[in-house]
N, C-alpha and C positions, 0 to 999 in steps of 0.2 A: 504493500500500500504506500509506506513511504517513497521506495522509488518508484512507483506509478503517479506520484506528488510531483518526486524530484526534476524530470526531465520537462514539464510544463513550468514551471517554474523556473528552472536556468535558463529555458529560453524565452521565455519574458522576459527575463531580467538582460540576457542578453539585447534584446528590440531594445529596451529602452537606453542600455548603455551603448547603442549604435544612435539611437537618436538625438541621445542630448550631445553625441561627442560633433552631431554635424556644427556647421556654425549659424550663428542663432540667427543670421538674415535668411538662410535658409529655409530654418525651420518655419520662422513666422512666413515665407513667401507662402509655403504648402499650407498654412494654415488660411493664411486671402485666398488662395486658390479654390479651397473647399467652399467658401464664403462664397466667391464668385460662382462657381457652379451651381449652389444653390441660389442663386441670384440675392445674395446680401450683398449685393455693394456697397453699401454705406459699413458694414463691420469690417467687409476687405480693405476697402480705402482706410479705415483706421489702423487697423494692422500695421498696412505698409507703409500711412506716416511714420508709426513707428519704428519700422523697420528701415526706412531711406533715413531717420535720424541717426540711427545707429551706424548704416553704413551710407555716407551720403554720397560716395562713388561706384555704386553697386548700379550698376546699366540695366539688370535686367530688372531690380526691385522697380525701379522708375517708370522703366514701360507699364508694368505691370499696374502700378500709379494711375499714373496718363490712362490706358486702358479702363478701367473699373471707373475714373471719370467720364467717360464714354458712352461708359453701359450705363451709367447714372447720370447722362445726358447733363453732365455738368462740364461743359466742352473750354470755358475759360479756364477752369481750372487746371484739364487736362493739357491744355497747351502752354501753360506756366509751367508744367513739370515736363513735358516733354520736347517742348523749344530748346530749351539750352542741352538737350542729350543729343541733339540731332545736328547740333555744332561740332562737338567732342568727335575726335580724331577716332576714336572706336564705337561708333554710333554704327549700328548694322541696318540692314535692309528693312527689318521688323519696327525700328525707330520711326525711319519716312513713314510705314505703313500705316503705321498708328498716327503718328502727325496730320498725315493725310487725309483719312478719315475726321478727323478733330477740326479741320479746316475746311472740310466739304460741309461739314454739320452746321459750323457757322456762316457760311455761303461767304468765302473769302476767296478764291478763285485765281484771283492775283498772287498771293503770298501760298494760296497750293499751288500753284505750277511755277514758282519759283523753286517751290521745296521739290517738288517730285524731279526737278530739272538737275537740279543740286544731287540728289539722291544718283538717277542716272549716270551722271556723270561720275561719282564716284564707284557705282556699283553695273559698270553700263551692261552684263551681264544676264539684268536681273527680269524677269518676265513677270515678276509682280508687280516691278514699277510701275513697267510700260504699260500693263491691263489697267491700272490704278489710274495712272495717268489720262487714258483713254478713255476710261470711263468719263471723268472730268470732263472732257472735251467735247464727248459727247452731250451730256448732259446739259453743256452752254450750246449745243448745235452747232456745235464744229465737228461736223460727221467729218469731213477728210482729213484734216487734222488727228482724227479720233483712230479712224484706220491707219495710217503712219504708223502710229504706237502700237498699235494691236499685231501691222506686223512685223515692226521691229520686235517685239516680245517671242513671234512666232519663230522668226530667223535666229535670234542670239541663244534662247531658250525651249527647245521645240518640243522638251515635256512638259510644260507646265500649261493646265490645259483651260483656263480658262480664258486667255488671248484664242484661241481656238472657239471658244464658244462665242466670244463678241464679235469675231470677225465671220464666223457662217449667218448670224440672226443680219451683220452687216447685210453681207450680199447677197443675201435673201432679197434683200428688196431695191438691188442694184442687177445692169443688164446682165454682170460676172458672177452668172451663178455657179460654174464653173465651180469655184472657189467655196463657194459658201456649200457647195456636196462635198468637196475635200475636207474642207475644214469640219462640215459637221462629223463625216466618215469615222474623221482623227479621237476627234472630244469624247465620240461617244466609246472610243476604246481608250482613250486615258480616264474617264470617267464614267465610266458603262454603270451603275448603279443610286442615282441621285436624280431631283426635281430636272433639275438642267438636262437630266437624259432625254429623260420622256419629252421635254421639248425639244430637243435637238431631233428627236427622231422625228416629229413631225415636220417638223422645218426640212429636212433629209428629204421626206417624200413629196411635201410641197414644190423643193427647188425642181426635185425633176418632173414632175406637173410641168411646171414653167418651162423647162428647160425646153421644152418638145412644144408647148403652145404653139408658140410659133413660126413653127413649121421648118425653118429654118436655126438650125441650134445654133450658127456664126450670127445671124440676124442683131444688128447693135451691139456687137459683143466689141467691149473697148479693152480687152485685156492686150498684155503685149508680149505676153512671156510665152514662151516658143514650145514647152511644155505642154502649158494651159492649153494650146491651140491644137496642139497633136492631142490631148485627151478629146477636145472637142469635135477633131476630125474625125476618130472612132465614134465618137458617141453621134454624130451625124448620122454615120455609114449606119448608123444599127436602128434608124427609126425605124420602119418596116417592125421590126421586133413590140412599138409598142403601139403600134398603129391603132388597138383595137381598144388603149386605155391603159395609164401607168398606173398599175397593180403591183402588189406583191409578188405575184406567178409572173409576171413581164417583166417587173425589175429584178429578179433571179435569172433568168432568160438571160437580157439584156446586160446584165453586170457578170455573167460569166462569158457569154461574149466579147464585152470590151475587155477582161483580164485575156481571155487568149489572143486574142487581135492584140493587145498592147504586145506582151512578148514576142509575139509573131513580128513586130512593124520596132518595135524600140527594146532591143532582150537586155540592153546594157546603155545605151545614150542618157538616160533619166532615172538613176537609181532611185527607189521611192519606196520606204519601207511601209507603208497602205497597199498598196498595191503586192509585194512583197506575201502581206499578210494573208490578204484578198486569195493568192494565187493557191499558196499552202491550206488554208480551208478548203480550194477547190480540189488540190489534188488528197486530201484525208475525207474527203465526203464530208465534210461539215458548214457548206457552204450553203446549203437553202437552209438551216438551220440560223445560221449564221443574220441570214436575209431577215428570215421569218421576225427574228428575235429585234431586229432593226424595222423592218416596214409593218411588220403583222400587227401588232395592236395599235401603231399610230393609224393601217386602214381602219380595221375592223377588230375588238378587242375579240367579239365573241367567236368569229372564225379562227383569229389567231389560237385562243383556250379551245378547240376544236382540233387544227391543227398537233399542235402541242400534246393533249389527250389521246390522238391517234398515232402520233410519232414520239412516243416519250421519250424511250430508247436513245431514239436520235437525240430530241433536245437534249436531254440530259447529257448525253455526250459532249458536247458542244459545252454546255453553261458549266458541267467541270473542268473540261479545258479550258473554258476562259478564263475563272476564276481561278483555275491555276498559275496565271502565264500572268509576266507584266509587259504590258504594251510598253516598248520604248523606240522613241526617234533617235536614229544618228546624226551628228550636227551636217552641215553640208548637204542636206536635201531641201534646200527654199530656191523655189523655183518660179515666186511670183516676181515680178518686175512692174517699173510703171506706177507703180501706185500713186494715185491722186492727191 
């Protein structure tokens, strides 16, 4: 019995003598943190007074600061603790982010695209910036300005997937839609499980709606990238394919068509790791799967749970591959140009 006591015991006392030995800005961050999660932010932000007093060069305590003033919609606040961290010579990415935001809140416009400008240039890397940025730009209706950034973020950073999602809703409603099927294609495999999916997929099956409208898929297209153009030549060649209505069953058709025509016509000119991926579901059979899981419920939920119910096998195959695997881009495949 005693040593059925003993060994819960040592290692309690053990936990606790690992936790008081961390250091005590530490401790109290995890303790704002629980705060915040529960949404106390007014006991977090007390915390971490306490805590930036004890350690008043501690970078992350202060974000963390700044932030919970945020969440407490207390945004002067938040930019008196976090202005002066985003000077300092080891101010990171996650500094402008938060600043950012704190300067969108108070509609200052000027003094954030001064900071995000500032941020780039020190971090010019960074594909949070430039989505951050973008957003902003948009939001004052500076749509072209706004795509710039979206795809500078896509070219320097080409996993980071939501410059991918702002730039396919972009040319969704531009003549280069082109683009806005690449770009949605991309998002929804760096981010295949979230709100943004479900719309990306719909946006997915809209563009190529569009893309076929009107009759002619070059028709107003002001892209300039030599790429872009060679997709669209295929995808021309292959109306006939959706002559009768772009479906689910037509764009499975028509998208295994253009992956073999692509390799047939470009086997090495355009390395493009989408396409890449595209070809490898085609050749392991997991390619209408693939489709289905992309166009099926943004046509029609109930065919799709139909679909699905009669091919389980299949799906399932598929949706544990996918969730096995991480989608990743290699740098050196940005092939758009021109941008407006």
């Amino acid at each position: 019995m005693i040593r059925s006591l003993f060994l819960p015991c040592m290692l309690a006392f053990a936990s606790m003598s690992a936790f008081s030995q961390q250091p005590e800005g530490k401790v109290l961050q995890e303790t704002a943190k629980t705060f915040t999660r529960q949404g106390d932010y007014t006991n977090a932000i007390l915390v971490l007074k306490g805590a930036v007093e004890k350690e008043p060069q501690n970078l992350e305590l202060q974000k963390d600061l700044a932030f919970n003033y945020y969440l407490q919609k207390d945004y002067p606040k938040g930019l008196n603790v976090i202005r002066p961290v985003t000077e300092r010579s080891e101010a990171d990415v996650q500094s402008y982010q938060i600043a950012g935001m704190l300067y969108k809140a108070i509609d200052e416009p000027k003094e954030c695209e001064r900071l995000y400008k500032a941020g780039i240039k020190k971090f010019p890397l960074s594909g949070v910036l430039y989505n951050e940025y973008g957003e902003m730009l948009f939001a004052r209706q500076d749509n072209s300005g706004a795509i710039k950034q979206w795809e500078k973020g896509i070219e320097v950073d080409p996993g980071y997937s939501s410059n991918y999602y702002n730039a396919s809703r972009y040319y969704y409603f531009t003549m280069d839609r082109i683009w806005g099927i690449l770009y949605g294609e991309i998002f929804v495999n760096l981010e295949s499980y979230s709100k943004r999916t479900a719309e990306i997929k719909d946006v997915l099956l809209e563009s190529y709606k569009k893309l076929y409208a009107d009759g002619d898929v070059m028709k107003d297209q002001t892209t300039k990238s030599p790429f872009a153009l060679a997709c669209l030549g295929i995808y021309g060649n292959l109306r006939p394919v959706v002559a009768q209505g772009v479906t689910t069953e037509s764009l499975i058709l028509l998208r295994t068509k253009f992956i073999l025509s692509w390799y047939e016509k470009y086997p090495t000119t355009y390395p493009f790791r989408l396409f890449e991926y595209d070809r490898q579901l085609l050749k392991e059979g997991m390619f209408d799967a693939y489709n289905q899981w992309i166009f099926g419920a943004a046509e029609n939920l109930t065919a799709f749970q139909n679909w699905s119910n009669t091919h389980g096998d299949e799906y399932k195959r598929f949706v544990n591959f996918q969730q096995g695997r991480v989608f990743k881009l290699p740098e050196g495949q940005y092939y758009q140009t021109g941008v407006k």
